[in-house]
C-alpha positions as CSV (number, residue, x, y, z in Angstrom):
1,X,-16.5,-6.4,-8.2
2,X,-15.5,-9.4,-5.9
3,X,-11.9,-8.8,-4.3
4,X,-9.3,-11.6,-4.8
5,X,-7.5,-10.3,-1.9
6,X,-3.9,-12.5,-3.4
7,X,-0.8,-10.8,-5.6
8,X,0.7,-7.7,-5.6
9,X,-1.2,-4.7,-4.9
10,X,1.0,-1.1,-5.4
11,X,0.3,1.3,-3.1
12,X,-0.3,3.8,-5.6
13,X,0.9,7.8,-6.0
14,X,-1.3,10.4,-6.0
15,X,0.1,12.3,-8.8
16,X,0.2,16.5,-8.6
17,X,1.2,19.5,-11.3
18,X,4.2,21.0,-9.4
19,X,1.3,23.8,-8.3
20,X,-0.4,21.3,-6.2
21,X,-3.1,20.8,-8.4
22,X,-4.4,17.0,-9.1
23,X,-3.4,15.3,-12.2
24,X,-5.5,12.6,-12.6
25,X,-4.3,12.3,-16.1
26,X,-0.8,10.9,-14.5
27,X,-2.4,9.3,-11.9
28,X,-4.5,6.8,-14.0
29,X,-1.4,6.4,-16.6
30,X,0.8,5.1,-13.8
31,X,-2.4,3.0,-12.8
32,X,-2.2,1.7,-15.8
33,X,1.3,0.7,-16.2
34,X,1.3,-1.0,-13.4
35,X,-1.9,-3.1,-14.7
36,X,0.1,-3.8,-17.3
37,X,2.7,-5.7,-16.2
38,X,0.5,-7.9,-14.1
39,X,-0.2,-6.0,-10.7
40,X,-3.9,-7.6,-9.2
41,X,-5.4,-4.6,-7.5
42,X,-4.4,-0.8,-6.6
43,X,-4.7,1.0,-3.9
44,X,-5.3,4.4,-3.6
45,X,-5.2,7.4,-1.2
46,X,-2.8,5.0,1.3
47,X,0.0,6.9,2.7
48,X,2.0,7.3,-0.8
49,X,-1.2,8.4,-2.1
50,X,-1.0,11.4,0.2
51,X,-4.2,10.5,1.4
52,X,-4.0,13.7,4.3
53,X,-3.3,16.0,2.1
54,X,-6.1,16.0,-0.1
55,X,-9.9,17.4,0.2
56,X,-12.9,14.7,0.4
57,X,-14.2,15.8,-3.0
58,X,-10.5,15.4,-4.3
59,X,-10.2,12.1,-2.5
60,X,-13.4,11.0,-4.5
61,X,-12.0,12.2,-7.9
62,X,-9.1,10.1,-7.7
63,X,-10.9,7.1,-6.6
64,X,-13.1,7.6,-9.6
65,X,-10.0,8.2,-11.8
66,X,-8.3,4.6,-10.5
67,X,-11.9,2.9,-10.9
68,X,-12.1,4.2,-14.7
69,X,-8.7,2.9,-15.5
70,X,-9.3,-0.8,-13.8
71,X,-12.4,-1.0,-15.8
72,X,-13.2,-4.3,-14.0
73,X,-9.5,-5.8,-14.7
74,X,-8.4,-5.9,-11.1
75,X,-10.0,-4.7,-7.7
76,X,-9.7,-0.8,-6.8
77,X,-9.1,-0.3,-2.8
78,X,-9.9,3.3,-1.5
79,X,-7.4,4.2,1.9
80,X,-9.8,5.2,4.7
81,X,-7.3,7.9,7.1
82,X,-9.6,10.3,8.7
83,X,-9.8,12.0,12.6
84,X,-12.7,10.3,13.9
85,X,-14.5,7.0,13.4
86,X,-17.5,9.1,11.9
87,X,-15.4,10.4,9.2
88,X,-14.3,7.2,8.5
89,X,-17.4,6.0,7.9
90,X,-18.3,9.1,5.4
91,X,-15.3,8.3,3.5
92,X,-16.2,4.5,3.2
93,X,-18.9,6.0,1.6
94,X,-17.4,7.6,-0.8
95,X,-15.7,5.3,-1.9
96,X,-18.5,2.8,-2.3
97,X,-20.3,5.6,-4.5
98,X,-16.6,5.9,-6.8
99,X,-17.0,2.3,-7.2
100,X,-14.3,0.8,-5.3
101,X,-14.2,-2.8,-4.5
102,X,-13.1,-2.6,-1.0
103,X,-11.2,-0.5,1.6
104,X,-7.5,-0.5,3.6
105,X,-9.1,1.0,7.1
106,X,-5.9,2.8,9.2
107,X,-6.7,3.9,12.5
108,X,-7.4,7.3,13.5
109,X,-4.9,10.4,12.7
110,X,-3.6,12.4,15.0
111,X,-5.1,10.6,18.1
112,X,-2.8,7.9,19.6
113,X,-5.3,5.0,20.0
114,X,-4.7,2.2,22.5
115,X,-5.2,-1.7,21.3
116,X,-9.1,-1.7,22.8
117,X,-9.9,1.6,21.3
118,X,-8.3,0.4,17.4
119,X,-10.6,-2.7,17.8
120,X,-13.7,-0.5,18.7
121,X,-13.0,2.0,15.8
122,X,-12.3,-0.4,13.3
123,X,-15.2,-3.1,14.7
124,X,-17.4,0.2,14.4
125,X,-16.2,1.2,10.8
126,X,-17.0,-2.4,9.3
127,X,-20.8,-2.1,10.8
128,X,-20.7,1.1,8.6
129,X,-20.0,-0.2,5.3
130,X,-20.7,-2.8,3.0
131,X,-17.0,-2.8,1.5
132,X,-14.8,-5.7,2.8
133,X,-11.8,-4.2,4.6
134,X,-8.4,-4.9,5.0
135,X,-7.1,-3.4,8.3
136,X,-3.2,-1.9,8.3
137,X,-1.4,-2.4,10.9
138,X,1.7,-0.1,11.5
139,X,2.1,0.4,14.8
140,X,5.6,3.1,13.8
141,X,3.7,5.1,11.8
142,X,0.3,5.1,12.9
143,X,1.4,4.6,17.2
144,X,-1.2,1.7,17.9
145,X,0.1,-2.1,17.2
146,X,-2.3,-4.9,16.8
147,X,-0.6,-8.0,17.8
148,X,-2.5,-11.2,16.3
149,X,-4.5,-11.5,20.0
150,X,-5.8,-7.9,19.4
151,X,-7.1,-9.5,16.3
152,X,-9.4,-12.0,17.7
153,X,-11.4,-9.3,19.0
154,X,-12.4,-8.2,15.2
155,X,-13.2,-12.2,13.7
156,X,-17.0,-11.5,14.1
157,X,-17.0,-8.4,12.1
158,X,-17.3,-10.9,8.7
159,X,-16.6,-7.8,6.2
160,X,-13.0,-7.7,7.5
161,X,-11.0,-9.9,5.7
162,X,-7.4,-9.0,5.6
163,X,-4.3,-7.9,7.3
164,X,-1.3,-5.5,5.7
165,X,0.7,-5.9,8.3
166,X,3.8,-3.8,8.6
167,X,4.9,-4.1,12.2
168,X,8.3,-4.2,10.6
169,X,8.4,-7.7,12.5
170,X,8.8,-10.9,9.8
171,X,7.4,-13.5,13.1
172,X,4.3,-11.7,12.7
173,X,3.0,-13.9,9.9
174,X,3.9,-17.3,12.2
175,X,2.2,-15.7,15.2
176,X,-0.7,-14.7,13.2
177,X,-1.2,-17.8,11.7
178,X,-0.8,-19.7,14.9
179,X,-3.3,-17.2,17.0
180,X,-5.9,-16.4,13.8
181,X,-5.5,-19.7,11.8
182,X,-7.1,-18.5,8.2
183,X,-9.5,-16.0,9.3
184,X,-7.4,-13.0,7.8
185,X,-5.6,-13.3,4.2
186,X,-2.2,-11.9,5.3
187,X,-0.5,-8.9,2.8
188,X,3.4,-8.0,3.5
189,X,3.6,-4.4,4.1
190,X,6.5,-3.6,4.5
191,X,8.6,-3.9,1.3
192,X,12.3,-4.9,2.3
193,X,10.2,-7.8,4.7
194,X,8.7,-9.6,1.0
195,X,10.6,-12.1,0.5
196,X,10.7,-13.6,4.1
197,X,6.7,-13.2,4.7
198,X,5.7,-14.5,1.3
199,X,8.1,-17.8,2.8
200,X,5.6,-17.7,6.0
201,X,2.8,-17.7,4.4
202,X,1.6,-14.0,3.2
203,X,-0.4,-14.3,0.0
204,X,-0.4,-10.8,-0.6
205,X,1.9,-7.6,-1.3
206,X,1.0,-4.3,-0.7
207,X,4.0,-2.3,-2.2
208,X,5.6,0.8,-2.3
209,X,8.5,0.4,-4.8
210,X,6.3,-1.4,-7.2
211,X,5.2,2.4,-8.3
212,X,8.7,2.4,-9.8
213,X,9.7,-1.0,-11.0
214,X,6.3,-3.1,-11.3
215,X,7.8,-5.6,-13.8
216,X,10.4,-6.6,-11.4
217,X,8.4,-6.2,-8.0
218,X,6.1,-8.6,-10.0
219,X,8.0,-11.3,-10.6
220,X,9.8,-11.5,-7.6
221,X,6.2,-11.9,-6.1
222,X,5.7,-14.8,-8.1
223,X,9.1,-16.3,-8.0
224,X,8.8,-16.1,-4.1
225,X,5.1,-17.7,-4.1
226,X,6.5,-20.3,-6.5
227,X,9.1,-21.6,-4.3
228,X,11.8,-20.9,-6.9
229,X,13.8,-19.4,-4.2
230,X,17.6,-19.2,-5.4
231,X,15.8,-16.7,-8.7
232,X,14.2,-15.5,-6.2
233,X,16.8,-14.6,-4.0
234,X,19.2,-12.7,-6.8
235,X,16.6,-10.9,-7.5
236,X,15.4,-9.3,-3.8
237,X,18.9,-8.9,-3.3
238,X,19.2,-6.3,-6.7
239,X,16.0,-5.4,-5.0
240,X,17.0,-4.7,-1.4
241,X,18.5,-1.1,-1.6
242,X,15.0,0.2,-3.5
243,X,13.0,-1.7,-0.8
244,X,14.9,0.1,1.7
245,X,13.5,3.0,0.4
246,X,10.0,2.5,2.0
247,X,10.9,2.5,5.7
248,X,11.7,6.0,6.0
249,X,9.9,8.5,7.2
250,X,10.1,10.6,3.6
251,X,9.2,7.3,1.5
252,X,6.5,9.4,-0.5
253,X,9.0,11.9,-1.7
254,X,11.9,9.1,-1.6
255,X,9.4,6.8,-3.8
256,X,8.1,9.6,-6.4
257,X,11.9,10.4,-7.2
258,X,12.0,7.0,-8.4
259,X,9.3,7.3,-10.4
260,X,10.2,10.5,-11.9
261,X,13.8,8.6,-13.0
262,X,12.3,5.5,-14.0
263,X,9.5,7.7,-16.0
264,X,6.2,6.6,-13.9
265,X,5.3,9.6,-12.5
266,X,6.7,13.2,-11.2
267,X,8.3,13.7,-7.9
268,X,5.7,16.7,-7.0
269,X,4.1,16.4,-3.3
270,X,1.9,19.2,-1.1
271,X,3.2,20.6,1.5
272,X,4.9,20.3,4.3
273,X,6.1,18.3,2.5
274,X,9.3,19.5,-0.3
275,X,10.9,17.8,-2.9
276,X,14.5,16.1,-1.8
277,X,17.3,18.7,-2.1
278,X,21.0,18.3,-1.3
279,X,22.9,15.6,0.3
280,X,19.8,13.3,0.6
281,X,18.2,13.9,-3.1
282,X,21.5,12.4,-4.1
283,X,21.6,9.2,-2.3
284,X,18.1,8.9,-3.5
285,X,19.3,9.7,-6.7
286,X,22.1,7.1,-6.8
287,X,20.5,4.3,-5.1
288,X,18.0,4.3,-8.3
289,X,20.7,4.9,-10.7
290,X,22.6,2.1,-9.5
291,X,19.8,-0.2,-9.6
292,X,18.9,0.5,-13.1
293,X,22.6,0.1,-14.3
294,X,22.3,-3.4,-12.9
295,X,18.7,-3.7,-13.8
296,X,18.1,-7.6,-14.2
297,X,17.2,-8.7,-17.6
298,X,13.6,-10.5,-16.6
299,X,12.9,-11.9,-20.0
């Protein structure tokens, strides 16, 4: 299907059995409580969906899973993470076979890629697929920052269409704008930066917390695009200490202990990664206990 590359688009949890083991039963249940309440795409196998940790054939099962449960209603968008540019390419593929409507391309793991070397990767990945492509740019995670110039050197590859851009930096959607005009629809990636780059002009969300409150990451989405900023407003600043939640460097296990206490999904995660324990499990634990005390009624 086409991709309307506009709304909110949860970065969606892989969910495991507390063996390890896939549960694509969970996983396309969540899916489908976020479709519910209105979310306009999913993406899968991003960083929350624990993309590194799973096996190519695994990788294909869950895209297949998500693309079952969209049935057409929204867009499915496969995560492309892999070593090498080859590899990158093979998993494009796969997700083309799955039947995936496009792809979020990161750049290379493990190898700390300089600006003209990201260009050359993802300039060589778009020749390799059919898929349109949104490129994510998060230069703390991933160590290689695209600034809007970098940019210019990817407008002739026509199958790249958009930016999730989580430089953590809210000018970035100005700069872009003013360096790239409308070449690239702009997504916020970075969820305690929605409110401000919805105001300069992103059209699109990529989201984290939305895997635990979709109704309410939602509507503040629309209540932002609408310009109906003091609702708006009240409601990123109930928001603000969930949203916090996806800068850290644990937000996968941070984010699925949310959705194991708001009943989306189980807080379950391969190793090396553990579930929270202690001192930090319970900050976790009462930053989402607070926020559903004062959950906003959204009628």
């Amino acid at each position: 299907m086409r991709v309307e590359w506009k709304g909110v688009f949860p970065a969606l949890m892989t969910e495991f059995y507390q063996d390890g083991s896939l549960d694509l039963e969970s996983t396309q249940r969540h899916a489908a409580a976020c479709l519910d309440v209105g979310c306009n795409g999913l993406i899968m196998l991003g960083t929350l969906g624990e993309n590194s940790s799973l096996a190519p054939a695994e990788k294909e099962a869950v895209l297949r899973a998500a693309v079952e449960t969209a049935a057409g209603r929204v867009p499915v968008i496969a995560g492309v993470a892999e070593y090498t540019t080859a590899l990158a390419i093979e998993s494009a593929g796969r997700a083309e076979r799955a039947g995936c409507a496009g792809i979020m391309a990161l750049p290379c793991m493990v190898y700390e890629q300089d600006e003209r070397e990201a260009v050359h990767h993802f300039r060589t990945l778009a020749a390799g697929t059919g898929l349109p492509i949104m490129i994510y740019n998060n230069p703390l995670a991933y160590k290689v920052d695209l600034k809007p110039e970098g940019f210019l050197g990817l407008v002739e590859s026509a199958n790249i269409v958009a930016i999730k851009e989580s430089s953590h930096d809210s000018r970035r959607m100005t700069d872009s704008w003013n360096v790239l005009g409308d070449r690239f629809v702009m997504f916020c990636g970075v969820d305690d930066l929605i409110f401000e780059n919805v105001l300069c002009g992103g059209v699109g969300w990529v989201s984290g917390l939305v895997n635990s409150f979709p109704a309410e990451g939602v509507r503040l989405f629309e209540l932002t695009r609408a310009g109906r900023i003091e609702e708006a407003r009240a409601l990123y600043r109930w928001f603000m200490p969930l949203l916090h939640l996806d800068v850290h460097k644990k937000l996968v296990q941070y984010i699925k202990l949310a959705n194991q206490m708001t009943g989306m999904g189980a807080e379950w995660v391969r190793p090396p990664r553990l579930p929270l324990v202690g001192q930090e499990r319970e900050r976790v634990e009462d930053i989402v206990r607070r926020a559903l005390e004062r959950r906003p009624a959204l009628g």
